[in-house]
TORDOPA-215043 format. One record per atom (N, C-alpha, C): residue number from 0; residue in one letter; z, y, x. Coordinates in nm, 4 decimals, decimal comma. Layout:
TORDOPA-215043
NUM | A | Z | Y | X
...
END
This chain:
TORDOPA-215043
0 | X | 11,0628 | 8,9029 | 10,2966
0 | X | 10,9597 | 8,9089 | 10,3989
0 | X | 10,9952 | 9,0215 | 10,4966
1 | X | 10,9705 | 8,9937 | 10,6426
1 | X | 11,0244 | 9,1327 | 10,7173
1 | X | 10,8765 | 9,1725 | 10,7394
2 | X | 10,9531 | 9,3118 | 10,8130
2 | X | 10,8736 | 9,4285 | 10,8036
2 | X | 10,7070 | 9,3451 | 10,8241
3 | X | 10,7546 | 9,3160 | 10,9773
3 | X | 10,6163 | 9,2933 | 11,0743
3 | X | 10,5611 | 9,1719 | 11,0063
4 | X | 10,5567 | 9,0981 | 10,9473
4 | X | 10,5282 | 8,9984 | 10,8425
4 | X | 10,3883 | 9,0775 | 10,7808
5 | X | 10,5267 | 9,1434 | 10,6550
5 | X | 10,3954 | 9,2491 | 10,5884
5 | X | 10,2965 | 9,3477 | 10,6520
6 | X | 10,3575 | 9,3720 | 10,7655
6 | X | 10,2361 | 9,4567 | 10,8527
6 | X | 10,1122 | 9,3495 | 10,9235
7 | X | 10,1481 | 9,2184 | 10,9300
7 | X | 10,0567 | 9,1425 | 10,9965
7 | X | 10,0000 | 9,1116 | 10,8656
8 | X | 9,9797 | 9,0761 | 10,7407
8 | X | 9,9321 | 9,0092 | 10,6332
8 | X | 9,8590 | 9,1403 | 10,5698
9 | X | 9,8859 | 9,2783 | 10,5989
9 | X | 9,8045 | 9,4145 | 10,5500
9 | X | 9,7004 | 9,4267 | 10,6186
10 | X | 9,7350 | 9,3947 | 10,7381
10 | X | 9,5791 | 9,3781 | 10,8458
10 | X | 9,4858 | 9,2466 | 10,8594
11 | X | 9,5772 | 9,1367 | 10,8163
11 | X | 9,5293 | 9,0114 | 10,7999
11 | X | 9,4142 | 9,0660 | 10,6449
12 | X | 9,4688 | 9,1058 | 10,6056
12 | X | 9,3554 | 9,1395 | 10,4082
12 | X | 9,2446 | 9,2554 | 10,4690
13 | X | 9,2756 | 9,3611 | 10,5504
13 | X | 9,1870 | 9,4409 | 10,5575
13 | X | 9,1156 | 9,3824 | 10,6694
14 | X | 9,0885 | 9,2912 | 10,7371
14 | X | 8,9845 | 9,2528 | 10,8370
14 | X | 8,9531 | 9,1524 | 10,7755
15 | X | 8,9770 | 9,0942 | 10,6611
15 | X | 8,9058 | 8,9581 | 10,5880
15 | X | 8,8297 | 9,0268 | 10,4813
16 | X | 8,8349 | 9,2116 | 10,4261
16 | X | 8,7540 | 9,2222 | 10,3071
16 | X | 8,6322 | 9,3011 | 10,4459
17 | X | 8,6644 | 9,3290 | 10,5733
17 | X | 8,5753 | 9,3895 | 10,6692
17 | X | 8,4294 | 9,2766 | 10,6619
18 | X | 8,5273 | 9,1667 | 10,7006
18 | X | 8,4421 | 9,0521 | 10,7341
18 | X | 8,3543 | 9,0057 | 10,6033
19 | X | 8,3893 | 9,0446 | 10,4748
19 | X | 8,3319 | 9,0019 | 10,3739
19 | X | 8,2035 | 9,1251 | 10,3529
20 | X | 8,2040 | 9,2197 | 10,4444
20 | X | 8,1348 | 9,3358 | 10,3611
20 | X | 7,9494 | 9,2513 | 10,3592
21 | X | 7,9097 | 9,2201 | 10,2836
21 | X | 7,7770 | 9,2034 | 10,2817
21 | X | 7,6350 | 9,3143 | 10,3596
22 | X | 7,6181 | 9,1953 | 10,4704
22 | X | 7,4981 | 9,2732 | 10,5256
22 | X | 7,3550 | 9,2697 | 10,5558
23 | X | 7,2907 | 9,3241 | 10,4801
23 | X | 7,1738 | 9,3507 | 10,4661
23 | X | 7,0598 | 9,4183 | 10,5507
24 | X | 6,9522 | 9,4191 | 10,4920
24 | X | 6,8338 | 9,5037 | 10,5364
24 | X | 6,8325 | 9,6154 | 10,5059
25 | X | 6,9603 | 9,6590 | 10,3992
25 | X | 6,9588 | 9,7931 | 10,3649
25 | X | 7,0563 | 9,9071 | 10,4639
26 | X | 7,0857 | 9,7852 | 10,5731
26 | X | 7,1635 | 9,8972 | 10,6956
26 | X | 7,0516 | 9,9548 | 10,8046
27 | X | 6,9668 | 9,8719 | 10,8178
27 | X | 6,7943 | 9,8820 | 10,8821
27 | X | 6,7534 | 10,0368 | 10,8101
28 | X | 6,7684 | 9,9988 | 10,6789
28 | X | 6,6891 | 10,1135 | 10,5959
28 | X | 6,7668 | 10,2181 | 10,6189
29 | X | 6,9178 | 10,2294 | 10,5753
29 | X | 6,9439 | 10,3171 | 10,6140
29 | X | 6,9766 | 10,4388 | 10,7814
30 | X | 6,9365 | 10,3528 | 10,8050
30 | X | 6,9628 | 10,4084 | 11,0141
30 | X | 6,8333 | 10,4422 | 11,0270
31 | X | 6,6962 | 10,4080 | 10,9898
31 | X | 6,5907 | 10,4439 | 10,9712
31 | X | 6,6325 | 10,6006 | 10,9084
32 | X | 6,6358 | 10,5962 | 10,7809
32 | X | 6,6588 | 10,7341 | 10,7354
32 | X | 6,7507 | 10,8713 | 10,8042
33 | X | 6,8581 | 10,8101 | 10,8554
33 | X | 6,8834 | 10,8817 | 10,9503
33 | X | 6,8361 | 10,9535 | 11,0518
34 | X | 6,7877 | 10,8377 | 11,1362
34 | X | 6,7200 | 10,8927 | 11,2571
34 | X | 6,5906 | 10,9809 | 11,2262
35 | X | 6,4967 | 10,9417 | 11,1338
35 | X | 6,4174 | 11,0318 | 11,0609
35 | X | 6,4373 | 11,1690 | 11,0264
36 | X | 6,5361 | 11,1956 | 10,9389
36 | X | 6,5651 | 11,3262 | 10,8682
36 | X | 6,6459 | 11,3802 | 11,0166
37 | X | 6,7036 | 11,3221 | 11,0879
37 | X | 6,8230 | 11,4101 | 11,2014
37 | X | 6,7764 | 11,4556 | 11,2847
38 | X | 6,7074 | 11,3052 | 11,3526
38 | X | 6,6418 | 11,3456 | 11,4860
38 | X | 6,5066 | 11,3835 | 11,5047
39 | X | 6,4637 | 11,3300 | 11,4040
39 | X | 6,3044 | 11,3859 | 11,4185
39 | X | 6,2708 | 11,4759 | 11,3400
40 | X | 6,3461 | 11,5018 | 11,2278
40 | X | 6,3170 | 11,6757 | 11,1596
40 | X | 6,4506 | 11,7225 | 11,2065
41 | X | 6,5211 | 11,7375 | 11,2227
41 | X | 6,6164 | 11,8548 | 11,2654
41 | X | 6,6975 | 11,8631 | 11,2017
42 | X | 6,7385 | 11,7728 | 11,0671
42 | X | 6,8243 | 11,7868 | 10,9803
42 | X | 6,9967 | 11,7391 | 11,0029
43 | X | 7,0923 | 11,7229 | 10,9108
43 | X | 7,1828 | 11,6624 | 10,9260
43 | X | 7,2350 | 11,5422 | 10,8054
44 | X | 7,3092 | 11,5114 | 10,8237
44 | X | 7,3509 | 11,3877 | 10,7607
44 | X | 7,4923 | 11,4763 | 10,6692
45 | X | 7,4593 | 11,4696 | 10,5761
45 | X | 7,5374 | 11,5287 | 10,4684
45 | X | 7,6317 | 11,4566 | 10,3863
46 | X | 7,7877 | 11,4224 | 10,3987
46 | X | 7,8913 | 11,3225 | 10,3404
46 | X | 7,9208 | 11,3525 | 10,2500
47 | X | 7,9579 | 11,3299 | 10,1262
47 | X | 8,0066 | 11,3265 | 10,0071
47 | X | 8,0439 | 11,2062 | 9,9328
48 | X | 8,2155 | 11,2414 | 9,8601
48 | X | 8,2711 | 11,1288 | 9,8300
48 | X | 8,3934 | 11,2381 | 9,7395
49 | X | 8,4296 | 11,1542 | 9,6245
49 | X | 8,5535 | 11,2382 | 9,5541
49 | X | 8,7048 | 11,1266 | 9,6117
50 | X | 8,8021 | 11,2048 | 9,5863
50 | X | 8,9266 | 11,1030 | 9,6460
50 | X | 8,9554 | 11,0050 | 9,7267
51 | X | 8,9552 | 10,9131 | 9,7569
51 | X | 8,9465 | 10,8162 | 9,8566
51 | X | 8,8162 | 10,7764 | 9,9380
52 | X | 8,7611 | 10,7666 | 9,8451
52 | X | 8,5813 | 10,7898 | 9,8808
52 | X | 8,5224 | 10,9089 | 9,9737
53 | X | 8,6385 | 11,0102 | 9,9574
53 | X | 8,5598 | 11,1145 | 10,0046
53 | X | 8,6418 | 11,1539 | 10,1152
54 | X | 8,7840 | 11,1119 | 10,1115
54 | X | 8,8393 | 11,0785 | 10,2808
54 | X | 8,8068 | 10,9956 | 10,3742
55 | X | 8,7336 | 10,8846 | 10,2670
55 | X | 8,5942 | 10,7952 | 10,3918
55 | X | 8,4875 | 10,8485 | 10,4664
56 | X | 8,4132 | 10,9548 | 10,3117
56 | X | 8,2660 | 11,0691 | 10,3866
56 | X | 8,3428 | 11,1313 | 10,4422
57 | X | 8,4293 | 11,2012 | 10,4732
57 | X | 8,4947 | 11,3602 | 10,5647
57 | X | 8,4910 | 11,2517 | 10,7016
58 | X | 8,6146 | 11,1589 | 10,7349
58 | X | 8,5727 | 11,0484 | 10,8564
58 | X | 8,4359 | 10,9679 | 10,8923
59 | X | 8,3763 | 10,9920 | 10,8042
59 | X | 8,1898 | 10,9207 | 10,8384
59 | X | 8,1647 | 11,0712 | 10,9151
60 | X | 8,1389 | 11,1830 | 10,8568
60 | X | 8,0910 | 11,2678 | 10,8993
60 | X | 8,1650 | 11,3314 | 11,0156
61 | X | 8,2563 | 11,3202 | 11,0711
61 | X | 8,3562 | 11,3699 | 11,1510
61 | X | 8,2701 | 11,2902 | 11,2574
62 | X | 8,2907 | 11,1201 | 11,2400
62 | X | 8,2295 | 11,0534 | 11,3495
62 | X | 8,0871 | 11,1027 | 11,3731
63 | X | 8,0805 | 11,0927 | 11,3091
63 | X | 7,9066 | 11,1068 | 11,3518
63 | X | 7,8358 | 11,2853 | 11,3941
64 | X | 7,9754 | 11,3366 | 11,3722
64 | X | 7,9461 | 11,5046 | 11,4540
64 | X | 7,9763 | 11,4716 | 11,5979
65 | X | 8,1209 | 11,4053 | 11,6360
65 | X | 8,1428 | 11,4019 | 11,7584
65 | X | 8,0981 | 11,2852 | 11,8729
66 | X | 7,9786 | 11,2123 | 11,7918
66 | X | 7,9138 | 11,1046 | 11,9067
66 | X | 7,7610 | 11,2343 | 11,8848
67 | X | 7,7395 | 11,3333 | 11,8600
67 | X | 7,6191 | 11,4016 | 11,8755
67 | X | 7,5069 | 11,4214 | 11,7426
68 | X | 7,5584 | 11,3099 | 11,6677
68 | X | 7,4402 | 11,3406 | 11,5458
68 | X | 7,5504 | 11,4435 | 11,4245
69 | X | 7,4297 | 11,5300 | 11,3946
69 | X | 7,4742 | 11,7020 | 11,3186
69 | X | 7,5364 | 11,6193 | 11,1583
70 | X | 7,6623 | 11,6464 | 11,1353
70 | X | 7,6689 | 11,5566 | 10,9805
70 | X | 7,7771 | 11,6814 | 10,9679
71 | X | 7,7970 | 11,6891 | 10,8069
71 | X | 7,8872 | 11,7789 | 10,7924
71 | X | 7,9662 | 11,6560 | 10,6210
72 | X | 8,0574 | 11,7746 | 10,5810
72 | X | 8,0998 | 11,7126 | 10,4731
72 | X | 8,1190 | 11,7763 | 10,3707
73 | X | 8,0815 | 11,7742 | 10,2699
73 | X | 8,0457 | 11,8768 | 10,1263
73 | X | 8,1171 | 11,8192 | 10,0227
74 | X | 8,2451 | 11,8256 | 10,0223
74 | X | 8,2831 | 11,8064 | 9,8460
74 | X | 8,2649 | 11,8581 | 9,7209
75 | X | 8,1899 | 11,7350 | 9,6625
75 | X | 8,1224 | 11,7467 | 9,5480
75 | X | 8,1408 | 11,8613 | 9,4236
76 | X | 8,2368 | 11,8766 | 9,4212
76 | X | 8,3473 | 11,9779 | 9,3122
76 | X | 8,2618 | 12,1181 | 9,3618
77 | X | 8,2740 | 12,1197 | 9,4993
77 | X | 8,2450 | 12,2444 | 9,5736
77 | X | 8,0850 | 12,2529 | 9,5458
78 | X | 8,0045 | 12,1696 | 9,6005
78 | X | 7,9045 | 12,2073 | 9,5970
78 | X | 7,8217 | 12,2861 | 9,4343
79 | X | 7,9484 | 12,2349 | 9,3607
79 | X | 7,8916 | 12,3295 | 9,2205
79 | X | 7,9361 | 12,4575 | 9,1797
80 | X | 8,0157 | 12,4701 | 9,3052
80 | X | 8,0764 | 12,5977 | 9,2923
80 | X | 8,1102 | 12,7251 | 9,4315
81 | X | 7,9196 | 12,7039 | 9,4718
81 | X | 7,9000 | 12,7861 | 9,5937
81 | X | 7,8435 | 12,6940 | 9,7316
82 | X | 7,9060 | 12,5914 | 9,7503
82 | X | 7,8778 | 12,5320 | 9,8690
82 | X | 7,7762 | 12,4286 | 9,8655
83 | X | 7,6274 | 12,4729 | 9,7844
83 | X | 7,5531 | 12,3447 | 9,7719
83 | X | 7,4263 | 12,4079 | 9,8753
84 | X | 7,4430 | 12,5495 | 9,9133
84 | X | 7,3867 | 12,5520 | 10,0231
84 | X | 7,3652 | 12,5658 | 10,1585
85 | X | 7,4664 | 12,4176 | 10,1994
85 | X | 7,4484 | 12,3895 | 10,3223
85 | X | 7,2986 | 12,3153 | 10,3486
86 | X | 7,3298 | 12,2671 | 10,1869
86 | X | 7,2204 | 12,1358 | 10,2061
86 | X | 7,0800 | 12,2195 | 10,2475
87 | X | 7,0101 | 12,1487 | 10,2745
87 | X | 6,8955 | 12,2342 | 10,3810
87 | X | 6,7732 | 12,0769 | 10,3607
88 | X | 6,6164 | 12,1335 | 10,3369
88 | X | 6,5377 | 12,0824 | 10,3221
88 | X | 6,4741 | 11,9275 | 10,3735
89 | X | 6,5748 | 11,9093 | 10,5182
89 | X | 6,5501 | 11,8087 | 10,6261
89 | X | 6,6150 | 11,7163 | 10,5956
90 | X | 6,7434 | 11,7585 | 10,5479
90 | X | 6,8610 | 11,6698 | 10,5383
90 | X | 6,9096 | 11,5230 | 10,4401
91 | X | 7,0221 | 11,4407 | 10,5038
91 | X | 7,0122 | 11,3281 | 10,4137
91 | X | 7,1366 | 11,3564 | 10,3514
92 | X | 7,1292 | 11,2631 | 10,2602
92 | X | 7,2806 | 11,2377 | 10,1755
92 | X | 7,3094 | 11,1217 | 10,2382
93 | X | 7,4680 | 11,1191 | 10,2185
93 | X | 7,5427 | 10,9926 | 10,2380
93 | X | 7,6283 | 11,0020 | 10,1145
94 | X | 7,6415 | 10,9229 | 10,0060
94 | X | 7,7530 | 10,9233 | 9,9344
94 | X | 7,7821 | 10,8416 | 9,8837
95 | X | 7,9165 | 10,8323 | 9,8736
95 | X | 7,9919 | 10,7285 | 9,8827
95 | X | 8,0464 | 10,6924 | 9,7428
96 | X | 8,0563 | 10,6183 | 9,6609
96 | X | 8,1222 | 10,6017 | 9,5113
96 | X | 8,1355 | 10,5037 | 9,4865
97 | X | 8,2816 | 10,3897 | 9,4243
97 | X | 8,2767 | 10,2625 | 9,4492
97 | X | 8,2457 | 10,2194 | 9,3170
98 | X | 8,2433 | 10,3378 | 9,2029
98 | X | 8,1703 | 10,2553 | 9,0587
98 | X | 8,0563 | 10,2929 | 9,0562
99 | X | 8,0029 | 10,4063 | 9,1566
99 | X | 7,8673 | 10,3977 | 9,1676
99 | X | 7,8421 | 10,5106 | 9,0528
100 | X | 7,9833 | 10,5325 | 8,9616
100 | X | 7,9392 | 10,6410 | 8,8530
100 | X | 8,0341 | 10,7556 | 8,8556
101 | X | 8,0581 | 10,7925 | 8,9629
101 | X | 8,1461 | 10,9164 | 8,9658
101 | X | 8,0786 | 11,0160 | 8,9735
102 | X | 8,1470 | 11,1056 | 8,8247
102 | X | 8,0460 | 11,2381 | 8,7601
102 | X | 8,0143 | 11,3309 | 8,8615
103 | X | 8,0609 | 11,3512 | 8,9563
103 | X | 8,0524 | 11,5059 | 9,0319
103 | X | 7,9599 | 11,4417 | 9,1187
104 | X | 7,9550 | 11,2913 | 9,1673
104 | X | 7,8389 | 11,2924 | 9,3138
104 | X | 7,7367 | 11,2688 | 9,1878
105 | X | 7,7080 | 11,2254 | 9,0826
105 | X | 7,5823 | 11,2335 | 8,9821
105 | X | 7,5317 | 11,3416 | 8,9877
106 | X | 7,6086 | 11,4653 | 8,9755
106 | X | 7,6171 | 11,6131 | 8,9559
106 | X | 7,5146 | 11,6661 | 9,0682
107 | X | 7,6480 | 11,5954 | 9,1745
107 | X | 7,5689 | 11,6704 | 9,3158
107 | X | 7,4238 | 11,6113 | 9,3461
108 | X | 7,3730 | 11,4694 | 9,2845
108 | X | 7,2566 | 11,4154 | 9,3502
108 | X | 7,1736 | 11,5330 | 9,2094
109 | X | 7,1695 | 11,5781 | 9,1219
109 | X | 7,0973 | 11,6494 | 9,0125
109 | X | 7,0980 | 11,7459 | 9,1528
110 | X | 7,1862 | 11,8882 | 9,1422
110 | X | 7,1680 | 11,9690 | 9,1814
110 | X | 7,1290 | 11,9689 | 9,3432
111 | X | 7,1299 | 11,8924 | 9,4512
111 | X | 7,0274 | 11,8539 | 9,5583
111 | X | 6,9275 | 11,8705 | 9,5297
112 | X | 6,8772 | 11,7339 | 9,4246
112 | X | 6,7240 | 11,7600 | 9,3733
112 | X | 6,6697 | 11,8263 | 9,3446
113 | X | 6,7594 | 11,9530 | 9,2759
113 | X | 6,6883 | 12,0967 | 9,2141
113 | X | 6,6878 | 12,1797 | 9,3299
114 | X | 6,7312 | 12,1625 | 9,4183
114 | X | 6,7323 | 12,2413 | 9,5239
114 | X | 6,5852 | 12,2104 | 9,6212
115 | X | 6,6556 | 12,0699 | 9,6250
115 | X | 6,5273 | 12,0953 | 9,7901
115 | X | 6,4755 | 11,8982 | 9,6673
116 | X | 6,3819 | 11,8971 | 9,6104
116 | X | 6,3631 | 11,7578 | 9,5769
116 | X | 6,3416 | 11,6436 | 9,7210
117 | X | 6,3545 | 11,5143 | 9,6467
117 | X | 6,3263 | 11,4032 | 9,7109
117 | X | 6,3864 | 11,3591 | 9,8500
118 | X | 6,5270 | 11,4634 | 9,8680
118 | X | 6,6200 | 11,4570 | 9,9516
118 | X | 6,6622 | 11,2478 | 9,9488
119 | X | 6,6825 | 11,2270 | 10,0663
119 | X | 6,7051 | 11,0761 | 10,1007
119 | X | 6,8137 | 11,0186 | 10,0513
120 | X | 6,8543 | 10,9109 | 9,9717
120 | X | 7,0219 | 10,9073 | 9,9431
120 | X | 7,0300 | 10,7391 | 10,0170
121 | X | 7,1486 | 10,7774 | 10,0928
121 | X | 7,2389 | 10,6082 | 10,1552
121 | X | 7,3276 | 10,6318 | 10,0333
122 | X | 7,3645 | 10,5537 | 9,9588
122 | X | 7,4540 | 10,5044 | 9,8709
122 | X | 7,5686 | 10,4009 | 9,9265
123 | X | 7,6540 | 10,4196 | 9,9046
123 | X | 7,7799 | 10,3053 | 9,9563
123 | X | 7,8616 | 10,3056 | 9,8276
124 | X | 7,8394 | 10,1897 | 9,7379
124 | X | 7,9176 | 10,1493 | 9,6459
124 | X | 7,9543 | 10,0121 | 9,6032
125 | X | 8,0681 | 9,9964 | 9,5704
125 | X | 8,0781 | 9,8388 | 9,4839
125 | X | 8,0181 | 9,8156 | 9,3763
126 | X | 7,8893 | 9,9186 | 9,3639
126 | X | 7,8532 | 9,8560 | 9,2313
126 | X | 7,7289 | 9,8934 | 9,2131
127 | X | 7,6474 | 9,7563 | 9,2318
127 | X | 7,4854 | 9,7523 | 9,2957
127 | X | 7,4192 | 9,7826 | 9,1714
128 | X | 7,4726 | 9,7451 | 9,0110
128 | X | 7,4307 | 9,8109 | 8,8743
128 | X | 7,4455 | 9,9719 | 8,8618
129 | X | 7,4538 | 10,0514 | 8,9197
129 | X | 7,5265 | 10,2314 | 8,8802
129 | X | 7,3890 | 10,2676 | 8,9013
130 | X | 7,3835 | 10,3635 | 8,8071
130 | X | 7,2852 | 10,4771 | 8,8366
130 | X | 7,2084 | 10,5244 | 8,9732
131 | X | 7,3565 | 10,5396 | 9,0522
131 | X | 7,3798 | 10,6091 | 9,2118
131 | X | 7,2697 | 10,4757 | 9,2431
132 | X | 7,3272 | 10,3902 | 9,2638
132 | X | 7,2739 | 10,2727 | 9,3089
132 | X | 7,1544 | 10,2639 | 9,3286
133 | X | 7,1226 | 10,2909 | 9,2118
133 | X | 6,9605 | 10,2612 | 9,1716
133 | X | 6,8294 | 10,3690 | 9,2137
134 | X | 6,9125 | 10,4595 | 9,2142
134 | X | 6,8540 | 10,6229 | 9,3053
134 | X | 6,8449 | 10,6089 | 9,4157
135 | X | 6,9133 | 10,4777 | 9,5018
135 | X | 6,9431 | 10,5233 | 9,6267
135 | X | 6,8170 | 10,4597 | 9,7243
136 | X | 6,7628 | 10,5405 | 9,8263
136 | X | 6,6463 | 10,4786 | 9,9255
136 | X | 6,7404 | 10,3703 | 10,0116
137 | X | 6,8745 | 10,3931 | 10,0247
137 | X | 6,9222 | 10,2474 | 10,0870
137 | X | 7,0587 | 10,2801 | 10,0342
138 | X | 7,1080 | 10,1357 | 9,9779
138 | X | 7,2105 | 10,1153 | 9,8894
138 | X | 7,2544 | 10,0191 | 10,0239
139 | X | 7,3979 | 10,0559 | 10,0572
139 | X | 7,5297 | 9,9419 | 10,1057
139 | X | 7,5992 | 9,9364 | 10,0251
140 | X | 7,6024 | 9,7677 | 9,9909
140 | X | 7,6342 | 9,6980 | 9,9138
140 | X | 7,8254 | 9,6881 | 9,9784
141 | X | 7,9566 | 9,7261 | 9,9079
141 | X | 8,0368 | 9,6961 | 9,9853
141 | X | 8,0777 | 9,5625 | 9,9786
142 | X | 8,0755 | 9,4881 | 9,8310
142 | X | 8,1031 | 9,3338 | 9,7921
142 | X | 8,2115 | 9,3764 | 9,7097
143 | X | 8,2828 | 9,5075 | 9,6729
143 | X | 8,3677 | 9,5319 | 9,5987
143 | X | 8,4828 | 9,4982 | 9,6147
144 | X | 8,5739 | 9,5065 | 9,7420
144 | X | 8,6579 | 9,3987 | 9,7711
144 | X | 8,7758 | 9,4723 | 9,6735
145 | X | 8,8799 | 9,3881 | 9,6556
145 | X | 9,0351 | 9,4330 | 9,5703
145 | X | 9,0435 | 9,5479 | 9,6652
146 | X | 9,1165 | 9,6895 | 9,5786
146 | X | 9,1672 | 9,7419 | 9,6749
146 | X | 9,3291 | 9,7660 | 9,6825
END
């Protein structure tokens, strides 16, 4: 197979699992929560994700600093070790986990709660059964595509 072959059939798979992502009322819910906690209390939109997941939240939150809405990015590891107070009373979670059970964002949604309770969670996982999932005020569903 030449090069440009495999480069057309890598983009051909990643715009067919785009097109598969399942979409819901829970993108309503979540842009609601946003605009709520950001713009109308003053808060920011807070990313968290471990390894691949969490080079997705660092680019969620990147975008969404430089079109104007306040988001930062908190890795999870960190926030148990000094950096859990950025988080601030207004603010939402975004986090990202594709089994939905990765120990450190579990960690981080505990220690949020002990901090400031009833903080907002967008969840983005492949896996609508997880804990995360089930915590979350709006769950995106990704459809779990192969990765």
């Amino acid at each position: 197979m030449q090069t440009i072959e495999i480069i057309q059939e890598v983009i051909e798979k990643e715009a067919e699992a785009i097109r598969n992502i399942p979409v819901s009322d829970s993108f309503d819910k979540a842009i609601e929560l946003i605009y709520e906690r950001v713009s109308q209390k003053k808060g920011k939109l807070v990313a968290s994700g471990m390894g691949k997941a969490g080079q997705i939240a660092l680019n969620i939150a990147t975008t969404f600093s430089s079109t104007g809405t306040p988001a930062v990015f908190l890795h999870p590891s960190d926030s148990q070790h000094g950096d859990l107070g950025v988080i601030q009373e207004n603010d939402i979670l975004l986090l990202i986990s594709n089994s939905g059970k990765t120990r450190e964002i579990l960690e981080l949604v505990d220690l949020a709660d002990n901090l400031h309770p009833g903080l907002p969670l967008i969840v983005i996982s492949g896996n609508p059964d997880s804990e995360l999932a089930k915590n979350a005020d709006a769950f995106l569903f990704t459809g779990n595509p192969a990765e």
